[in-house]
N, C-alpha and C positions, 0 to 999 in steps of 0.2 A: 514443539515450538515453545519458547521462553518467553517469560512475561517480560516485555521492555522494564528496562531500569529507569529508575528516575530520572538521568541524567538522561533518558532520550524519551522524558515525556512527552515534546513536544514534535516527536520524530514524525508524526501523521501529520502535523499541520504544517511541516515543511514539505512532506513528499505531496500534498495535494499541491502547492507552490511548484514544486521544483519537477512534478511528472511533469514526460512529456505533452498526453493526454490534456493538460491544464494547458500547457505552455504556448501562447498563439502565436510565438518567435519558432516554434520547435520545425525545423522542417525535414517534411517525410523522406521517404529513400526514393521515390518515384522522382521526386524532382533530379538530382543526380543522373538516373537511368534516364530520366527523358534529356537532358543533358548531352551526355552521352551520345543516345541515340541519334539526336539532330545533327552533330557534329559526323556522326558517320556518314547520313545520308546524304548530307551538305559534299563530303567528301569524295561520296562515291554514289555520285547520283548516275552512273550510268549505268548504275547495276538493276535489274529486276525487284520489286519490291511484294510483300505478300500483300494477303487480303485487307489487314488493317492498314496500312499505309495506304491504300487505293481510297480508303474511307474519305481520307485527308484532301487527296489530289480531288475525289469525286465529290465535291458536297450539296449537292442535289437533293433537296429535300431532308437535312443534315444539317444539325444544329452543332458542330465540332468546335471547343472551347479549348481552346488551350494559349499558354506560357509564349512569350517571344523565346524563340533559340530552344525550345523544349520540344519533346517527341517523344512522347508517351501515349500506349495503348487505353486512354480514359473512356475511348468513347465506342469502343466494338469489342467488347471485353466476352464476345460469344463464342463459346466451344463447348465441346463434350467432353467427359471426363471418364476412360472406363478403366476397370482392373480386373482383377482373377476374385476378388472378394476374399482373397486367402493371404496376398503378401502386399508388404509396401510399394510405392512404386505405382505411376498410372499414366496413360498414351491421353493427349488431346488433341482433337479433333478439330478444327472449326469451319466455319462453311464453306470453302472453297475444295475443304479436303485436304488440306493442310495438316500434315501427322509430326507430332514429335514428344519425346517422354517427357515428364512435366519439368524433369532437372535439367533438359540438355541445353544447349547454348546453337541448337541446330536443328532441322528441321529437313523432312521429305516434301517435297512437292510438286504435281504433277500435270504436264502442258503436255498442247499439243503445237506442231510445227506444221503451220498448212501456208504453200505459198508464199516461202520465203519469209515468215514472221511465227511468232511462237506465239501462241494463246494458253492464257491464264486464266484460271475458271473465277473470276471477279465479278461477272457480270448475275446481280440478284434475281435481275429476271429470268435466269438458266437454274438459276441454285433450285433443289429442294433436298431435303434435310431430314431427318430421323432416327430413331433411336428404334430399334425393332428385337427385343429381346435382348438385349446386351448388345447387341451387332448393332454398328453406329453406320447408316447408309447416306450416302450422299449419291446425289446424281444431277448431272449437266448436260443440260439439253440446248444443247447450240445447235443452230440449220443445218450446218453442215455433218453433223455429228452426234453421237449421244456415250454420255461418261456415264458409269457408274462404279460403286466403290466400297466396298466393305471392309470396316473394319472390326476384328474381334480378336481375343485373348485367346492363345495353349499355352499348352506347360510339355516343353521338352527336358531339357536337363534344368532350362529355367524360364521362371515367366516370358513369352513374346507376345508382341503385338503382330499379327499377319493382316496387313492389307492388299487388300485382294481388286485391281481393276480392269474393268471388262468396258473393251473401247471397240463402238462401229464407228467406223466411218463411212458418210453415204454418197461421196462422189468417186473419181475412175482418177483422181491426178495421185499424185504420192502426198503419204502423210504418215508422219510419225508420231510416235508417243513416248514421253520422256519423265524417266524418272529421275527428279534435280533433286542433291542433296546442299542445301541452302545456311548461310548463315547468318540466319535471323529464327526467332520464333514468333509467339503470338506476343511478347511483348518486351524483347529485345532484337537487337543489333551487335552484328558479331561475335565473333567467341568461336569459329570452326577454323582453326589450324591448321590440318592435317586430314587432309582424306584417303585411302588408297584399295584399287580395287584387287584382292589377292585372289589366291587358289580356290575352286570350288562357288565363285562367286559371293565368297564373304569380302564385306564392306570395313576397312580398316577406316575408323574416325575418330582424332585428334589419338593416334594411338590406340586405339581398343577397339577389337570386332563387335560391334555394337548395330550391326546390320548384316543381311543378307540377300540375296536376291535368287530369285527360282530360277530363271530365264537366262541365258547369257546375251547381253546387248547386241544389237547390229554393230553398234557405233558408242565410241566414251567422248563427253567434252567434259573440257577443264576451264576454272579460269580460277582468279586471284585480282588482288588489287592492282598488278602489273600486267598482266595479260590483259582484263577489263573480264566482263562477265562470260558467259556462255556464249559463242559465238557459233554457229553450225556449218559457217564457212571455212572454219578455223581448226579442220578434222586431223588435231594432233595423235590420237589413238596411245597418249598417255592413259597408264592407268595409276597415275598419284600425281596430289600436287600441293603442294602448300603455301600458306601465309602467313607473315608475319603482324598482318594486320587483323589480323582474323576473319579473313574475308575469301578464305577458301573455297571452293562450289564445283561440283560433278555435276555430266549430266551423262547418263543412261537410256540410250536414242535405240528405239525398236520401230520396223519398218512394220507400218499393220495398213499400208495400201489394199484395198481391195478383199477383204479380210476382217472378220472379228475376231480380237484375240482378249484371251485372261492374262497377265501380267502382272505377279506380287509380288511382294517383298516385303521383310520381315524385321522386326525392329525389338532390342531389348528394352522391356519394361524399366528397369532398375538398372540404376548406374553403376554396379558393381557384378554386374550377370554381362557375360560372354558370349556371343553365342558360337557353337561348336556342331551342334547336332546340322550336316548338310541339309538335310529335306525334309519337310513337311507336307503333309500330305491333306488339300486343302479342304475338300467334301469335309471328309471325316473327322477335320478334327475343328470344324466350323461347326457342325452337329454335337460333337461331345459340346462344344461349349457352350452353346444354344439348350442344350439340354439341361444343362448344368446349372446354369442361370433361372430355365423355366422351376426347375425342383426347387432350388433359394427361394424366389419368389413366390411360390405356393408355400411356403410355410408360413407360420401365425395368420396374421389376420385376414380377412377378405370382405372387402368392401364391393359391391354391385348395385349399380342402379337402375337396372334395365339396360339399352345402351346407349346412357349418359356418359360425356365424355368425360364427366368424372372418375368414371373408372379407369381411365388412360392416367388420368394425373395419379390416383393411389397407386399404381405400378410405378408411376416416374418416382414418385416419394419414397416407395420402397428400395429400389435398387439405389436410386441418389446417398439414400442413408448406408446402405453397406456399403459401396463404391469409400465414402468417408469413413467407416470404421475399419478398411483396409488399411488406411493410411495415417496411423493416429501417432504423435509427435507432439513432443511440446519443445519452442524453440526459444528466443530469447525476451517474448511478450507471455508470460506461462498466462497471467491471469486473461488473456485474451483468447488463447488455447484454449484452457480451461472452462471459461466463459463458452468457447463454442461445442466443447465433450457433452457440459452441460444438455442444448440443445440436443444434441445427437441422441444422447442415450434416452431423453424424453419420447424421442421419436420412436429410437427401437423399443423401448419398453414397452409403447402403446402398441407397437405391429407385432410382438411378442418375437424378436429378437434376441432374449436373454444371452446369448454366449458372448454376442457380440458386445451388449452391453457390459457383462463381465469382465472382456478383455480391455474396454477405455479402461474401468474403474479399477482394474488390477495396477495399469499401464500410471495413473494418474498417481495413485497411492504411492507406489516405488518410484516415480520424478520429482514428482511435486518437491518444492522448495520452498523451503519458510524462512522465513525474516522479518526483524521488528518494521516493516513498512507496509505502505497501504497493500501494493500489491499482492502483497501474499496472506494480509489479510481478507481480501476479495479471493484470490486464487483459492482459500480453506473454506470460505462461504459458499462459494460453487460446489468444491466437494461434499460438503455436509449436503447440498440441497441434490448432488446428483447423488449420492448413497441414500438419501431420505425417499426419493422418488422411485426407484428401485426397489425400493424395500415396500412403499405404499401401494406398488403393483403386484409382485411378487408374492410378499407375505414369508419370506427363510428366513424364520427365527436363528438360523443358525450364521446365514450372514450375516446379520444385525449382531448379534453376538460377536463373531469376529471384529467389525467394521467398528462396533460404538468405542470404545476406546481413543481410538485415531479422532472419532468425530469430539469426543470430549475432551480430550486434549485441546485441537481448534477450538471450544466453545469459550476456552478460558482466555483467548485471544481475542478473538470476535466480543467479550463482553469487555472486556476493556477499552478495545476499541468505541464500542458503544458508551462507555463513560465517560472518554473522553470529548467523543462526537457529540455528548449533552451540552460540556463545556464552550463546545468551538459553537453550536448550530447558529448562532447570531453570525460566526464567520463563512458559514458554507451558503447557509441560505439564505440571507439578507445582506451582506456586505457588499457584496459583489455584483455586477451588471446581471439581469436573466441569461443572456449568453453564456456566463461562467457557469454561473450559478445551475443551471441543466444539467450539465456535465457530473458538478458535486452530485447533486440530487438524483443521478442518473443508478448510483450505487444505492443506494438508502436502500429499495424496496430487495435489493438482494440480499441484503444483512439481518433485514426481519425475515422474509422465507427463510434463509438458514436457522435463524432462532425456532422458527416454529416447526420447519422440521427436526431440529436435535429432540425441543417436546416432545413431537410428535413418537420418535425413537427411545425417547427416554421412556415415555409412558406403555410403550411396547413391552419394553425388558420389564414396567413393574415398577421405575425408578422414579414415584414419585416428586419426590422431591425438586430432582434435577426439572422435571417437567415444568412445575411450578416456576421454579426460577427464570428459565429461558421463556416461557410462555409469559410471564409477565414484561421480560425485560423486551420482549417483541412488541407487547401491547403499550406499553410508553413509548418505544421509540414511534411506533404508525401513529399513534395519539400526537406528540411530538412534530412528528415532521407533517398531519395531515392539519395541524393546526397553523403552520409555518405554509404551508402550501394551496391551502384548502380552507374554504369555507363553507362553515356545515348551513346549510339554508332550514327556518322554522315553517318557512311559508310553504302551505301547502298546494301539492303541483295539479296535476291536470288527471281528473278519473283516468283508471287501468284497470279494462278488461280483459284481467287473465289472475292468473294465480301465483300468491309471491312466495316464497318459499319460508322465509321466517324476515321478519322484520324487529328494529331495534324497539325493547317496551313492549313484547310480545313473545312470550313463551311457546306458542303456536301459530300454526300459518291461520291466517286470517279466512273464515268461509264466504266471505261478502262475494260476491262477484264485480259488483263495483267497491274500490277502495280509493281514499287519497294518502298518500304518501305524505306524512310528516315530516322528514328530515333527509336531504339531499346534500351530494356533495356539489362544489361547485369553485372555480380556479378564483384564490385571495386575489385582494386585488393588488400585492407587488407585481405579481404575474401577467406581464405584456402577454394578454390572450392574441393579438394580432401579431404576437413574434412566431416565426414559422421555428422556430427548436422549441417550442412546446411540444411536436410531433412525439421528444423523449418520452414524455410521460406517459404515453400508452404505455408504458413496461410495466407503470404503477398499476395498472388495472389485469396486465398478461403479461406474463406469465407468474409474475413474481408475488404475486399479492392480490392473489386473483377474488379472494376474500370481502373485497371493498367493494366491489362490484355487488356483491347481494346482500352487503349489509347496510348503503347506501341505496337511494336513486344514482347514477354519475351519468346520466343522461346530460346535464350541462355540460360537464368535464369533455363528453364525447362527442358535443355537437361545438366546444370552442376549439378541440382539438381538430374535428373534419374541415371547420374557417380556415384555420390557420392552415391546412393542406391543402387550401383552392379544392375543395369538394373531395369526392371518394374516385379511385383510390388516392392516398396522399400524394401530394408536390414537394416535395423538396428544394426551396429556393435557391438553397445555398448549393447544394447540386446540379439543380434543373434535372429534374428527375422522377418518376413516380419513387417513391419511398416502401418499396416493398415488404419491408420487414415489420416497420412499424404500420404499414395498413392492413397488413397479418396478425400482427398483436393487437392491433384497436377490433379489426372482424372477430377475434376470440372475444374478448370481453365483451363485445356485442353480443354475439350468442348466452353469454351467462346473464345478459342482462334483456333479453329477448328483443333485442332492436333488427327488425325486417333488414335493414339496409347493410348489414352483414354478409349477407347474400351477394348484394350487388358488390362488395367489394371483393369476394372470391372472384366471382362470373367476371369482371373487369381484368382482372391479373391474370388469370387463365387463358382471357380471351387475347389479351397483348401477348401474352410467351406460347401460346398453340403452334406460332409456326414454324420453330425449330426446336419447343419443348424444353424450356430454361427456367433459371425460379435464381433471380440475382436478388442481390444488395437492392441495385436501383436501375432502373429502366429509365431508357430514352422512348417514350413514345412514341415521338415523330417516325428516329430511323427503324423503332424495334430491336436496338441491341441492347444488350447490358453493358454497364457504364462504371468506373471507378473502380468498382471490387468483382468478385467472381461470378461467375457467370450461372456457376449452380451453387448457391447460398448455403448450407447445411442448414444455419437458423430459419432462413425462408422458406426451406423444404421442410423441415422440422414445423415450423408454425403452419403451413399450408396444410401438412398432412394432420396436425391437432385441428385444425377449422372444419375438414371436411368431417374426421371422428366428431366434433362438441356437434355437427350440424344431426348427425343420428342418433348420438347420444352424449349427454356427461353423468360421468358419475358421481355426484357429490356426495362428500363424505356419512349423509346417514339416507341419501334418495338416488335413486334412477330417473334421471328424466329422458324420454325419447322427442324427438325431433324438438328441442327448445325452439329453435324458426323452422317452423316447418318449410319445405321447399314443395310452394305448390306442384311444379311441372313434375316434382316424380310419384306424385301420386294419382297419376293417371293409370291407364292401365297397363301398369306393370311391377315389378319385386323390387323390393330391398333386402338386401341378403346379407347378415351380419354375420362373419363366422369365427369364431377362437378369438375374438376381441379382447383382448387385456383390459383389467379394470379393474377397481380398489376391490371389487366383489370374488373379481375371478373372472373367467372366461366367462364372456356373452354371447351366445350366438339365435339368430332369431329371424324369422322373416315374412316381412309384410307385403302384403297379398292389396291391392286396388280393382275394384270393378266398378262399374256404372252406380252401383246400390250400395253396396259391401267395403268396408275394411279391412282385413284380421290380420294380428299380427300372433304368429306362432313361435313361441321361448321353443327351441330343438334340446335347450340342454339348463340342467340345474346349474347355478355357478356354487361359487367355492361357499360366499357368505349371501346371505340373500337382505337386500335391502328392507329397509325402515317402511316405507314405500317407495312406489312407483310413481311416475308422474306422466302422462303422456299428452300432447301438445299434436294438434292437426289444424289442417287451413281451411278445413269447412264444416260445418257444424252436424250434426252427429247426436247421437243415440247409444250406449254402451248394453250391449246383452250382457244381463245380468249374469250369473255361475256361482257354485261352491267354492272353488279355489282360492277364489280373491273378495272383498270386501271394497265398493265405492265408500272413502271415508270421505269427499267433497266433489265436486263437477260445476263445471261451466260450458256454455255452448259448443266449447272445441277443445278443452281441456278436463282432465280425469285423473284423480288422485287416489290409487288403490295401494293395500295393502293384504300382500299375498304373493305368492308366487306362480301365478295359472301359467297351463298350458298353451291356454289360448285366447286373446281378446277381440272381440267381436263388434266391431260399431255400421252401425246401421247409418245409411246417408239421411 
């Protein structure tokens, strides 16, 4: 990357103007597509509609917001996402049972015909839903009847998806079951041309066998925008037919009167795979996969809490996160991309992931595009902090070696950027309304994490100098912008009994048991504390700068941020939404900063997405779907899975601390079992033991570097058995600061 010329000095203070990002005229692509879409349905309203359209017709207890003339999926944005964990390419699910590849312009979907009328599995009260090893289950429990449905990944000559459904029916009249190939998805309208049913039971669609079926049907219907939809009266026993509106639709009518039958069909993953291989063989190759999945998931980390249901969500977090490193892509928003690798590779890094991590950041390194604008100055900020972060886990000198070059290159970009951002800061952060002004401010804290990881890297290899450099040009800019943002408060706050880790004017942690906090951060006052886009600034506390959290109090910062989000977890007004991402990033910084109510805002988001096991952008309360962006977050999942990690441990750069908020209810009688945990030290693994009397927590294994000290944190006060191994260097009723490495710690109730 080249250093801008002078002649496009002021090239960042036009791209902040002229992004789209900034631009409140700018409008999205969803509007178009929902466009679009109303105009088809308007069109061809005689056709059958899927799950999210019924949302619209159904609004019972349904708070559906949208556009005059618009029809866009904003407000049931829920499906499942699965792949092979090996190639690009992935089938989604969503509650009805609703199957189709995430590229297609079309979709399978599966009625039943009883009594002269078809049934659509829409009704929520029949739905239930799951994720059970990689196999995505749905099942529909109607009176008459019971569906169930699996769907899971093989590899024949190419990735497929095989879903597999198994239909009783419980009365004596005739009834069928149908499998319709539909053109719509989970968040379009139209696009299927061409369907036709060929030799062997493979499915020609818009041209390419892109399907197959096990069974050969009783019965084929057709229809299109001239016929009208699926008719059962209408037994053409065509097997093709198509449209010019894109409004094409098969259906596949099996007679399962009196009878339970299995009935699957088979679908390629990836738009560019065929399928060719006739048969699959269901058992067997639902087990390889099942199996295959269970070995992934057993590697690295292992989180247990007795049988809390946290341990369901650290399985969801793990497979969520390969399911997205299967499929890594950077499209025409790289820094947005980029932005979310970031996330991802945070995640696998902690679950000890490495390969996968390897392959974003090989993937990133060879796309990545540079140019003198903002974007790609954020896009090189990102990669320094996701090469830094990898390296701060890991510890391969020999990567860092390879890697720092590309990252000092970027830094010579990143600082000029930063010199010229000294220039403009009266324009970014004070000029403009809070509304803009977030947005600007939204980057800041990811230009200092970069700065302090290239230190960080620099000081690795020996490379003084460069350290110095970036490590200060970090500490002006957060000086800078926390001065512009932030007021630092003299007045001292409220006794804290617990133990603070280092505070500012203090070369060591303080042994008081009670202390007052001297100097606290707290929101300046340009800052509309009662504007709900305050919620941005959680970023400033988590992930990116996570730093100010322990070298402040920001206990104000985090109780004007929870106001402005109508209480825990966040509201998002401008959405109407819980705000998932950002009350994920505000619960980490609460844990670094030992605020109880951290707790309660995991246990709230878990307890909203339990019932079909999702982790979005932003949740509707009311209906329980995810709403506006995806349904399984990477960032969400990413933050969700660091919350439950900081709730056991964090490791900061020269201490271990264990359970920073302790969680009463798992110290009952039962284990916490830490096993292969990634961490600045090395592998963690360790496991705490609760009885009526008794505490112990047993280290199984030495890590790589062994901490400064230890810090350990419980929710009831307590007695530590002394030992040779470790040294108590301070304590408090429920907290204990040793140095050493023991086998074993012992606390007495």
């Amino acid at each position: 990357m080249t250093k801008p010329e002078d002649s496009k000095k002021n090239s960042l203070v036009d791209s902040l103007s002229g992004n789209k990002e900034y631009n409140p005229l700018f409008i999205p692509s969803e509007i178009p597509e929902g466009m679009k879409n109303f105009a088809i349905y308007q069109k061809y309203n005689y056709f059958a509609w899927p799950y999210w359209i019924a949302r619209y017709i159904n609004t019972v207890n349904e708070r559906i917001q949208s556009l005059p003339f618009f029809l866009y999926n904003n407000h049931c944005r829920t499906w499942y996402t699965i792949n092979s964990f090996l190639s690009s390419g992935s089938i989604r699910i969503d509650p009805s049972g609703m199957v189709h590849p995430a590229w297609s312009s079309w979709s399978l979907e599966f009625w039943m015909y009883v009594d002269n009328s078809f049934i659509q599995f829409h009704n929520d009260n029949y739905i239930k839903q799951e994720i059970d090893n990689g196999v995505v289950k749905t099942t529909y429990n109607h009176p008459d009847f019971t569906y169930r449905q699996s769907v899971y990944i093989t590899h024949t000559n190419i990735d497929e998806a095989v879903v597999v459904n198994n239909v009783h029916y419980k009365k004596k009249n005739k009834a069928y079951f149908i499998i319709a190939i539909r053109p719509y998805t989970t968040e379009t309208l139209s696009g299927l041309d061409s369907i036709e049913l060929a030799k062997n039971n493979f499915i020609r669609i818009n041209n390419e066998y892109h399907s197959a079926l096990l069974i050969k049907p009783d019965y084929v219907l057709t229809g299109n925008e001239i016929y009208g939809d699926i008719d059962f009266k209408r037994k053409e026993y065509k097997h093709k037919v198509t449209s010019n509106a894109g409004m094409a639709t098969m259906a596949f009518v099996y007679d399962i009167t009196n009878k339970e039958h299995e009935i699957a069909v088979r679908v390629a993953v990836n738009k560019d795979s065929k399928i060719s291989v006739p048969k699959v063989i269901i058992k067997s190759t639902q087990n390889e996969y099942t199996n295959y999945i269970d070995l992934r998931m057993k590697e690295g980390i292992g989180i247990t809490v007795g049988k809390n249901i946290i341990n369901e969500w650290v399985n969801f977090c793990k497979f969520s996160a390969l399911v997205e490193a299967a499929n890594i892509e950077i499209n025409n928003n790289q820094k947005q991309d980029i932005a979310r690798y970031y996330f991802t590779t945070m995640a696998l890094n902690r679950m000890g992931h490495f390969q996968q991590s390897l392959s974003i950041i090989n993937y990133i390194l060879k796309n990545i595009r540079i140019k003198d604008d903002l974007e790609s100055i954020l896009s090189a900020a990102y990669t320094c902090n996701i090469l830094g972060d990898y390296y701060r886990i890991v510890k391969d000198t020999s990567f860092l070696q390879n890697n720092y070059p590309v990252c000092r290159s970027y830094a010579q970009n990143i600082l000029q950027f930063c010199k010229e951002l000294k220039n403009i800061k009266k324009y970014i952060l004070l000029d403009h309304s809070d509304e803009t002004a977030s947005h600007h401010t939204w980057h800041v804290p990811v230009i200092i994490s970069a700065l302090e990881n290239l230190a960080f890297m620099s000081r690795s290899l020996g490379l003084f100098g460069d350290e110095t450099k970036f490590l200060a040009e970090a500490n002006k800019l957060e000086a800078s912008v926390v001065s512009v943002l932030f007021h630092i408060s003299q007045e001292a706050s409220k006794e804290e009994e617990k133990l603070i880790e280092w505070l500012p004017k203090h070369g060591k942690p303080l042994r008081k048991q009670k202390i007052s906090l001297k100097e606290s951060l707290e929101f300046a006052n340009t800052i509309n504390t009662s504007n709900n886009r305050i919620l941005l600034y959680s970023s400033f506390l988590y992930p990116y700068i996570v730093h100010i959290t322990r070298k402040y109090t920001t206990q104000r910062i985090i109780d004007d941020i929870i106001n402005a989000g109508k209480g825990l977890p966040l509201y998002n007004t401008i959405i109407s939404g819980i705000d998932v991402i950002n009350s994920l990033s505000l619960a980490n910084s609460m844990l670094y900063a030992h605020d109880k109510r951290a707790v309660d805002i995991i246990h709230a988001i878990i307890t909203l997405c339990k019932k079909r096991k999702f982790m979005p952008n932003f949740l509707d309360p009311v209906s329980g779907h995810a709403i506006v962006k995806e349904p399984i977050s990477i960032v969400a999942v990413s933050l969700l899975f660091q919350a439950i990690r900081n709730i056991c441990f964090i490791d900061h750069p020269e201490r271990l601390e264990l359970f920073p908020v302790p969680v009463e209810e798992w110290f009952g009688d039962a284990q916490i079992v830490i096993t292969n945990a990634p961490s600045r030290f090395g592998n963690l693994s360790f496991v705490s033991t609760s009885t009526s009397d008794e505490f112990v927590i047993q280290f199984t294994d030495v890590p790589r570097f062994i901490p400064h000290d230890i810090l350990i944190n419980l929710p009831f006060k307590a007695k530590i058995k002394k030992a040779d191994d470790f040294i108590v260097k301070y304590e408090t009723e429920k907290s204990w600061c040793i140095n050493g490495w023991p086998s074993e710690l012992r606390f007495k109730r």
